[in-house]
N, C-alpha and C positions, 0 to 999 in steps of 0.2 A: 946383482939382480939375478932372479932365475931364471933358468930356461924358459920355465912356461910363463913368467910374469915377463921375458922379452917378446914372446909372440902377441902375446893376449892384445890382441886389437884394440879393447876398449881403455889397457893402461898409455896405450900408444898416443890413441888420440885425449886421451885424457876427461872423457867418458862417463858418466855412470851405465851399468849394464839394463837400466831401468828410463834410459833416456832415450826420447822420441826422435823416430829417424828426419823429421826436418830439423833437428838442431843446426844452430848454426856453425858448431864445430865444423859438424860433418861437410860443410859444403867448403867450408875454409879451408880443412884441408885437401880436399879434390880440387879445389882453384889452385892451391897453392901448389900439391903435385903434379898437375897439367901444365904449370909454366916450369915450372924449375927440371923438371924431366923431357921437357924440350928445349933444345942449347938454343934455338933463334928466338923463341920466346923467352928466354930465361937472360939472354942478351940483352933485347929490348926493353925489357923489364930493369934492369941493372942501370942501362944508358936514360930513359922515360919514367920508370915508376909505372901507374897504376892507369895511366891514361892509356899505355901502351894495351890497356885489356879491351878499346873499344872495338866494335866490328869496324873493319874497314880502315883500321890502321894501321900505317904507312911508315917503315923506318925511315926512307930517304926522304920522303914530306918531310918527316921529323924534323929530319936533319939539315933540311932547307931549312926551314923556317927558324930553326934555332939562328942557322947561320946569317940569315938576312937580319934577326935584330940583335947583331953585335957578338954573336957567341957566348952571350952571356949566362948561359942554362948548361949545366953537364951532371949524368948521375944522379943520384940517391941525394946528394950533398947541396946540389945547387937548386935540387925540384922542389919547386912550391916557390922561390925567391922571385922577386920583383927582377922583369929586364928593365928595358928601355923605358921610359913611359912611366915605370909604374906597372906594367900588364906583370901577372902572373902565368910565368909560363905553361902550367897545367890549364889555365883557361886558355890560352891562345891554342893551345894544342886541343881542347876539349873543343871549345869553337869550330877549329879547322878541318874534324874526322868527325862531327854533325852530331855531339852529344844533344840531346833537348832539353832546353834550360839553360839559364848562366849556373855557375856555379859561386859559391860563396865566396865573396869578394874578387867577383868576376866586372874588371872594370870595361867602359864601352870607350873606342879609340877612334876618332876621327878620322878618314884617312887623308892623305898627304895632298896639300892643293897642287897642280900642276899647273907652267906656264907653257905659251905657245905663242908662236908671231906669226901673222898673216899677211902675207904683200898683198896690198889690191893697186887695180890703175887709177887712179884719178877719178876717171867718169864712174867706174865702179861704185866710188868710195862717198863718190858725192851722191849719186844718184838711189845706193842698196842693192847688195846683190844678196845670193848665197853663194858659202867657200864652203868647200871640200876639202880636209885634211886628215892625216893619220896621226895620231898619236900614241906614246906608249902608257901604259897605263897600269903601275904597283899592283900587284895582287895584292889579298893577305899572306899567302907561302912566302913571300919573297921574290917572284918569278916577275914577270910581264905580261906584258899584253896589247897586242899593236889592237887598235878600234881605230875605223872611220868615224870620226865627226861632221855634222854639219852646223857652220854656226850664221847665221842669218843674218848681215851687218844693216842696220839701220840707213836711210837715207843721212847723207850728211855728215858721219860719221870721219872726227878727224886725225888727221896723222898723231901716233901715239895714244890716241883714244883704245882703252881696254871695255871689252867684255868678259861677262863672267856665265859660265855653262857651266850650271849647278849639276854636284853628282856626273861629274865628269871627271874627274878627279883619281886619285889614288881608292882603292877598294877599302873600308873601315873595318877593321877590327873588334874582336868580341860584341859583334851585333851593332858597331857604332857606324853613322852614315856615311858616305862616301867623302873625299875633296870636293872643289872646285878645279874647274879649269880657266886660267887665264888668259885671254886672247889678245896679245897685243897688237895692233893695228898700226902696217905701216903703210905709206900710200906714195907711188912713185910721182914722179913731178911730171907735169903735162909740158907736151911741146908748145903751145902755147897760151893756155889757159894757167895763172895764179891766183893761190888764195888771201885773202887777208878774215880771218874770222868768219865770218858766212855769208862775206862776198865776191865775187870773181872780178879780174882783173885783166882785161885784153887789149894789146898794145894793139896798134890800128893806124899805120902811115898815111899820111895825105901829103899832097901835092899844095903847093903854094897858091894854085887859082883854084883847088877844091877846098882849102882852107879860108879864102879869102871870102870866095864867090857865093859857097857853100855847095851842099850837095848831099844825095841819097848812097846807101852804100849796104853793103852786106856783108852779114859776121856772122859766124859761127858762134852757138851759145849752149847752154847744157840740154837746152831743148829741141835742138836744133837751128838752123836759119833762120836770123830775126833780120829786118828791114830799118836805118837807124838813120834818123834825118840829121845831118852836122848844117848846124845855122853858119851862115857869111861871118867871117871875120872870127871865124874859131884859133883861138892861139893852142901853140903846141904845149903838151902837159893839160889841155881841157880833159874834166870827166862826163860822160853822155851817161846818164842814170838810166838804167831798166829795172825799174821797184819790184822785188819779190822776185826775180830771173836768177836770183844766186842759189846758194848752196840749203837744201831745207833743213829744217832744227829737227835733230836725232830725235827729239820729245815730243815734237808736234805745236812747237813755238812757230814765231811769225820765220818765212826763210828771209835769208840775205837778200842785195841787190847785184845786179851786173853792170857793170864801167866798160865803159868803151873808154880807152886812154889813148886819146890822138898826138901821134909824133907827126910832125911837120917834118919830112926829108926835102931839103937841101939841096937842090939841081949840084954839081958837078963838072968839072970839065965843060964849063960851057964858052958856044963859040961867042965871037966878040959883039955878033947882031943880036944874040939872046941876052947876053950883059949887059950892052947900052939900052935895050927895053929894060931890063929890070932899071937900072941908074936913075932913069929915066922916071921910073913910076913912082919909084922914092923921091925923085925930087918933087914932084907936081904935089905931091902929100907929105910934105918931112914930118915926121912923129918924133917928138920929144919923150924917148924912151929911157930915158939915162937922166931927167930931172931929179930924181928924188937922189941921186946918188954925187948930188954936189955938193950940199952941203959939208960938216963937219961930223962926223962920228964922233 
C-alpha cells in the first residue's frame, strides 16, 4: 500500500469520499475508538460486551451479579448464553443499569419466596395482634437487604398456622414481580389455659363439699373474669360449657367454646375426726360405684 493511500482517511474507514457525514461508519468507528483507546473501557468491554456502553455502568455491579447467579457469564464467549433460569445475562445486566425496554428475548423472573417464623403468646395468638420483624430480603445484584415488616395475625390464628405477605419476598428480575413471604406461626403454651381446635380448656380444682354441695367460683377466660355456677353433686372430670368464650375462627366463622374441667382434690393427711366424718358419710349413702365392672369382660 502507499504512503498516501495509508493516510487517506476515507480508505481507512472504508469510505466513499462522496458519503454523508452521519454515516454510520463514521459513528462506529468513533464508538469503537473511544473504548478501545481507553484500557478500563476496553477491559469492561472484553469482560461484558456491549452492555458495558450503558450510562451508569458499574464493573463491580457487574461483577456481583454475575457472581450471585452461579458465575455462569464470562467474556465475549459466554455473553448473550442463558444463566440460571433461563435469563440472559445481557438482559439481567440491561435490567440492572436502567436500559428502557426488555430487550429481545428478555425473559421476566420471579423473585425467590422467603420463609420467616413468628413466636407469639398464647393470648396474642388467640386474641390478634400485630408483629414487628426484620427480614432479609434478595436484591436483583445479588446483595441484601434487611426491611422491617409488619404482618397482622388474625384472631385465632393457630400454632403452625402460615401467612403469606405478598411482595415481600426476594426482588424479581428482568421486570418480573417480587416473592412472597412466608410467616410461620408459632404460639408458646399458656400456664394455664389449653387448646383443643377452637376451644379453651381450664383445669379448675374443687373441694369435696364444693363439688358435692355445689357452688359459684371464678376463672379467668380470654375475656377476662367470668362467674361459673358448678351444680351439687358435680363429679370430677365434669365440663362447664361457656358457648362462644373460646378461640375466634381466623375467617370469621362461628368461635369455639370454653370448659371449665373440674378436678376434685382429695383432702390428705387427714386427722382421725375428719376421716371418721367422711366413713361416716359414705356409709349413711353407700353408692354402688363399681356395679358395671362385675360382670364378665
Amino acid at each position: 500500500m502507499a504512503a498516501s493511500e495509508a493516510k487517506d482517511p476515507y480508505a481507512i474507514l472504508g469510505v466513499a469520499r462522496d458519503a454523508d457525514e452521519d454515516a454510520d461508519r463514521f459513528k462506529a468507528v468513533s464508538e469503537a475508538n473511544s473504548v478501545l483507546s481507553d484500557p478500563e473501557k476496553r477491559k469492561a468491554y472484553d469482560e461484558f460486551g456491549e452492555v458495558s456502553f450503558q450510562p451508569g455502568f458499574d464493573v463491580a455491579e457487574a461483577r456481583r451479579a454475575r457472581d450471585a447467579f452461579g458465575g455462569g457469564f464470562s467474556g465475549q464467549e459466554g455473553f448473550g448464553g442463558a444463566g440460571p433460569g433461563g435469563m440472559d445475562f445481557e438482559d439481567l445486566l440491561s435490567n440492572i443499569f436502567g436500559r428502557s425496554g426488555p430487550s429481545r428475548g428478555t425473559r421476566r423472573h420471579r423473585g425467590a419466596d422467603l420463609e420467616a417464623r413468628v413466636d407469639l403468646d398464647f393470648l396474642d395468638a388467640a386474641r390478634g395482634c400485630e408483629q414487628r420483624f426484620q427480614v432479609s430480603r434478595p436484591t436483583r445484584d445479588g446483595g441484601k437487604r434487611s426491611e422491617s415488616v409488619t404482618v397482622r395475625i388474625p384472631p385465632g390464628v393457630a400454632d403452625g398456622g402460615q401467612i403469606r405477605l405478598r411482595g415481600k419476598g426476594g426482588e424479581g428480575l428482568g421486570g418480573g414481580p417480587p416473592g412472597d413471604l412466608l410467616a410461620t406461626i408459632r404460639v408458646r403454651p399458656h400456664p394455664l389455659f389449653r387448646r383443643e381446635d377452637r376451644d379453651i380448656l381450664l383445669d379448675v380444682p374443687l373441694t369435696i363439699s364444693e363439688a358435692t354441695s355445689g357452688t359459684k367460683i371464678e376463672v379467668p377466660s380470654l375475656d377476662g373474669r367470668v362467674t361459673v355456677t358448678v351444680p351439687s353433686g358435680t363429679d370430677s372430670g365434669s365440663k362447664l360449657r361457656l358457648r362462644g368464650k373460646g378461640v375466634p375462627h381466623p375467617s370469621g366463622g362461628p368461635a369455639g367454646d370454653f370448659f371449665v374441667v373440674i378436678k376434685i382434690c382429695v383432702p390428705k393427711d387427714l386427722d382421725e375426726a375428719t376421716r371418721k366424718q367422711l366413713e361416716d358419710i359414705g356409709a349413711s349413702n353407700p353408692p354402688n360405684l363399681r356395679a358395671a365392672l362385675k360382670g364378665d369382660t
